[in-house]
C-alpha positions in Angstrom: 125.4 172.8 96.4 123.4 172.3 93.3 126.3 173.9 91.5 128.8 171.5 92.7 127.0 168.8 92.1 126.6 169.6 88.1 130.0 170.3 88.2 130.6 166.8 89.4 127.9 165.5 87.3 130.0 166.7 84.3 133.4 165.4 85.3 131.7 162.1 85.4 130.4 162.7 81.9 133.7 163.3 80.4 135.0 160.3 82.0 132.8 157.5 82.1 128.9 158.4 81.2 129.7 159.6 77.3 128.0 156.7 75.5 124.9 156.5 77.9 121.7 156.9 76.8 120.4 160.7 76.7 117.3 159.3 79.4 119.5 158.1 81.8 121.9 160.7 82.3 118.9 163.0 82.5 117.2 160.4 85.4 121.0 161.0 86.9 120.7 164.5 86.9 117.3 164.6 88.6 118.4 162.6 91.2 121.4 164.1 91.9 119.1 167.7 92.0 117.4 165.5 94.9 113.9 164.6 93.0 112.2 161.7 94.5 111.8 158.7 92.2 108.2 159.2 92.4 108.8 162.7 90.7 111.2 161.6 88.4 109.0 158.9 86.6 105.9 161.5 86.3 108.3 163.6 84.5 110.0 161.2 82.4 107.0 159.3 82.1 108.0 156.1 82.7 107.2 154.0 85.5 109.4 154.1 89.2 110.7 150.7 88.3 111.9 151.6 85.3 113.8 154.8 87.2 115.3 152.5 89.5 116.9 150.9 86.8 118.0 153.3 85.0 119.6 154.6 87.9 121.7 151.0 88.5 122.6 151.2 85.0 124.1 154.6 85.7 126.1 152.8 88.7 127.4 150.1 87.0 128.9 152.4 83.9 130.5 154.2 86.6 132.2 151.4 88.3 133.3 149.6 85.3 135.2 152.5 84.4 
């Protein structure tokens, strides 16, 4: 599964995620691995809010394209 989902992860990288910031492709890839926000921020340190929105930046850059 976690295979697969990198595999994914990277298809969307060469088609829509190649000028996003280094941070949030890595918050991407944590959730994706199925890390709790809470988890994600301690290890990014940065703050749950700032997770969440990182995360809807991610969404938007994949819809757009």
């Amino acid at each position: 599964m976690a295979g697969e989902t990198l595999e994914n992860l990277a298809l969307l990288d060469g088609h829509c995620l190649h000028g996003m910031e280094v941070s949030i492709k890595r918050v991407l890839i944590l959730e994706c691995d199925g890390k709790p926000h809470t988890e994600i921020a301690a290890l990014e340190r940065v703050s749950e809010s700032t997770v969440a929105y990182w995360l809807r930046t991610a969404s938007q850059a994949a819809t757009r394209t």
